[in-house]
C-alpha positions, 0 to 999 in steps of 0.5 A: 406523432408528429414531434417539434423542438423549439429552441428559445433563451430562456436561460440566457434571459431568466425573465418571464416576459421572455420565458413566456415567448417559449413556453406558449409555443410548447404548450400551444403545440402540445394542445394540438397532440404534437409531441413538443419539447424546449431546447437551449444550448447556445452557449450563451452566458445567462444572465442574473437579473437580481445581481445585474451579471452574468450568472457563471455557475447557471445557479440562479438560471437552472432552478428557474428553468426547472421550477417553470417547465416542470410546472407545465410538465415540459420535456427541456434541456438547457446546456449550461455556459460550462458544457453541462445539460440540464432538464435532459441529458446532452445524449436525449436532447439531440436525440429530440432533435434527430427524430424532430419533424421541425426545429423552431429557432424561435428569435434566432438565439442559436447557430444552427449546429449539426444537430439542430439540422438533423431535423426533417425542417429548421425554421428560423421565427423571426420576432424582431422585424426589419434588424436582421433583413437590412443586415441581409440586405446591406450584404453581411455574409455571417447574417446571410448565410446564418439565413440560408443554414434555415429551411423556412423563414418565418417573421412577426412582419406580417406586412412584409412584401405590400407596398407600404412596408419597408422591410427588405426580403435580402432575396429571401422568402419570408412567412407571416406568423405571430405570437401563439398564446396558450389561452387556457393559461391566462382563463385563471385571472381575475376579471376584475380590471385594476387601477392603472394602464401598465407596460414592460418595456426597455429603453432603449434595447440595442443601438437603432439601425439604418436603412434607405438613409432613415434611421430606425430606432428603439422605443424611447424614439417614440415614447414622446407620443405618449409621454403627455398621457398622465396629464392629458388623461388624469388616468393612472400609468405605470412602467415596469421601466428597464434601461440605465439611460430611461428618464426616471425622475422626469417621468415620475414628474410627469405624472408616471408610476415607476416600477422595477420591471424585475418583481413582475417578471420573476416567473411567469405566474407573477407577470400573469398576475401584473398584466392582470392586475392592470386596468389594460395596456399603453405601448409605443412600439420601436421606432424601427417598426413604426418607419418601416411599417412591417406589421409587427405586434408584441406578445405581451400585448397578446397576452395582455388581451388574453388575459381579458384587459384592453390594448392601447398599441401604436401601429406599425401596419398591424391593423391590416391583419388585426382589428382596431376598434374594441379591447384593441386600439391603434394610434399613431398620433398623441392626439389620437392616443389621447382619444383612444384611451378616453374611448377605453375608459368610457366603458371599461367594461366592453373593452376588457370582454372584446379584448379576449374576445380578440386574442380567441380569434387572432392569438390562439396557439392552437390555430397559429402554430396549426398554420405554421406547422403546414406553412413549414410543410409538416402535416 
């Protein structure tokens, strides 16, 4: 039986929306009859998103991890900050690794150590387009060689090497892919669409970065086409807002619903249930994406068309590889997100059934991670 590790951060970042990144790779793998199983053992300090700190003792991390894969019946492993293995024994976990055709280093969150390379093939999945290749490219040795320790270079940056796209290669070769949703688990909502359009999104995440003289940016650079939505529309918009700098008060003012993005996103069942519970989704993309027209599209987004609601999503050269039209939207002007959303809301109806048509065709693991597995030679 063909056997993968996907190592992930969902200790390091106890949050569901993140968590959720990893789990579907596992699941969708498993429904393929490949014998799959989570690693995490970076080293990393986790984080405790309810004190706002660093979780020392992985109190608050562990029983998290197990609630989650247990549920899923998921083999894992996470090594604590002070050296101790959780899930599975330190011995069992690089075993796992040893007799693993391919190892997913999925978002880069760990350092290729000797036991990760004991896998027939190491993969690096690349979530985060155009950060790590200008890096690459500007000739930091650390990211340059952390690149080459890889056997295959995956990216979300589906539109990396055509003509429009911005995104250095740095003198590596690199494969589109895109998030695998695990439909089965999104079929329990509820078809019923809520109130309002919703997000999870942070601020601004981490400093912008620069390339070619242009200066690429976080989501708060391009939040301003959307901004004037509440007033535009009359329609209902919620955050689920992360930042310490994010304008709260002003959107409040103008017209947007504020939530805690923490409630939603304590476990993946209880993010299920707010994506779900959402009329469909209203998203800016980073404005590094944007200007450098990878092609990159959000999971969350694929999850909120799974779970049957429609997505109103800024373009970053996705709608060469996905179609815009019905259940999903591009825009790349507040006019035209204007329109769009007066377009989904003419008959909710149709959008919300072509939404999940569009994330069977386009998002099923299955079929996702049945091409990566041949694009990393494992057959």
């Amino acid at each position: 039986m063909t056997s993968v590790v996907v190592c992930g951060i969902a200790g390091q970042l106890p949050l569901a929306g993140v968590a959720l990144h990893y789990v579907q790779y596992c699941l969708a793998l498993r429904d393929l009859g490949v014998e799959a199983s989570y690693l995490e053992d970076n080293r990393a300090w986790p984080y405790h998103p309810y004190a706002n700190r660093p979780d020392e003792n992985a109190s608050y991390t562990v029983p998290w991890l197990h609630e989650m894969f247990d549920a899923f019946d998921l083999p894992w492993a996470y090594r604590d900050p002070r050296g101790r293995y959780h899930g599975a024994p330190e011995r069992e976990a690089k075993a796992r690794c040893e007799r693993a055709d391919l190892l997913l280093n999925v978002s880069g969150g760990h350092q290729p150590d000797e036991h990760h390379r004991s896998a027939r093939v190491l993969a690096y999945i690349d979530t985060d387009p155009g950060f790590v290749q200008v890096r690459a490219a500007q000739g930091d040795a650390t990211t340059r060689a952390w690149l080459a320790a890889h056997d295959v270079l995956f990216t979300f940056g589906e539109a990396m090497g055509r003509d429009d796209c911005k995104v250095p290669d740095a003198g590596f070769t690199w494969r589109p892919t895109r998030q695998p949703v695990h439909l089965p688990f999104w079929a329990a909502v509820d078809d019923d669409p809520g109130e309002a359009y919703t997000t999870v999104m942070n601020w601004r995440a981490y400093a912008s970065t620069e390339w070619e003289g242009e200066a690429w940016g976080q989501k708060d650079a391009e939040f301003p086409l959307v901004r004037g939505l509440p007033r535009a529309t009359g329609v209902p918009l919620e955050l689920a807002l992360g930042g310490d700098d994010a304008p709260r008060d002003a959107l409040v003012e103008e017209g947007w619903r504020i939530v805690d993005p923490r409630p939603p996103t304590r476990t993946v069942w209880t993010f299920r249930d707010y994506l779900a519970g959402s009329r469909g989704e209203v998203t800016v993309a980073k404005q590094a994406y944007v200007r450098s027209r990878g092609g990159w599209f959000s999971e969350r987004s694929a999850n909120y068309l799974a779970a049957g609601r429609p997505v109103l999503a800024q373009d970053t050269g996705w709608t060469t590889d996905l179609p815009s039209g019905k259940g999903l939207l591009a825009f790349a002007t507040a006019e035209e997100a204007t329109d769009r959303l007066r377009e989904i809301e003419s008959d909710i109806t149709a959008h919300a059934s072509a939404a999940r048509a569009v994330a069977s065709a386009h998002f099923d693991g299955r079929d996702v991670l049945e091409r990566l597995l041949s694009d990393a030679g494992i057959n």
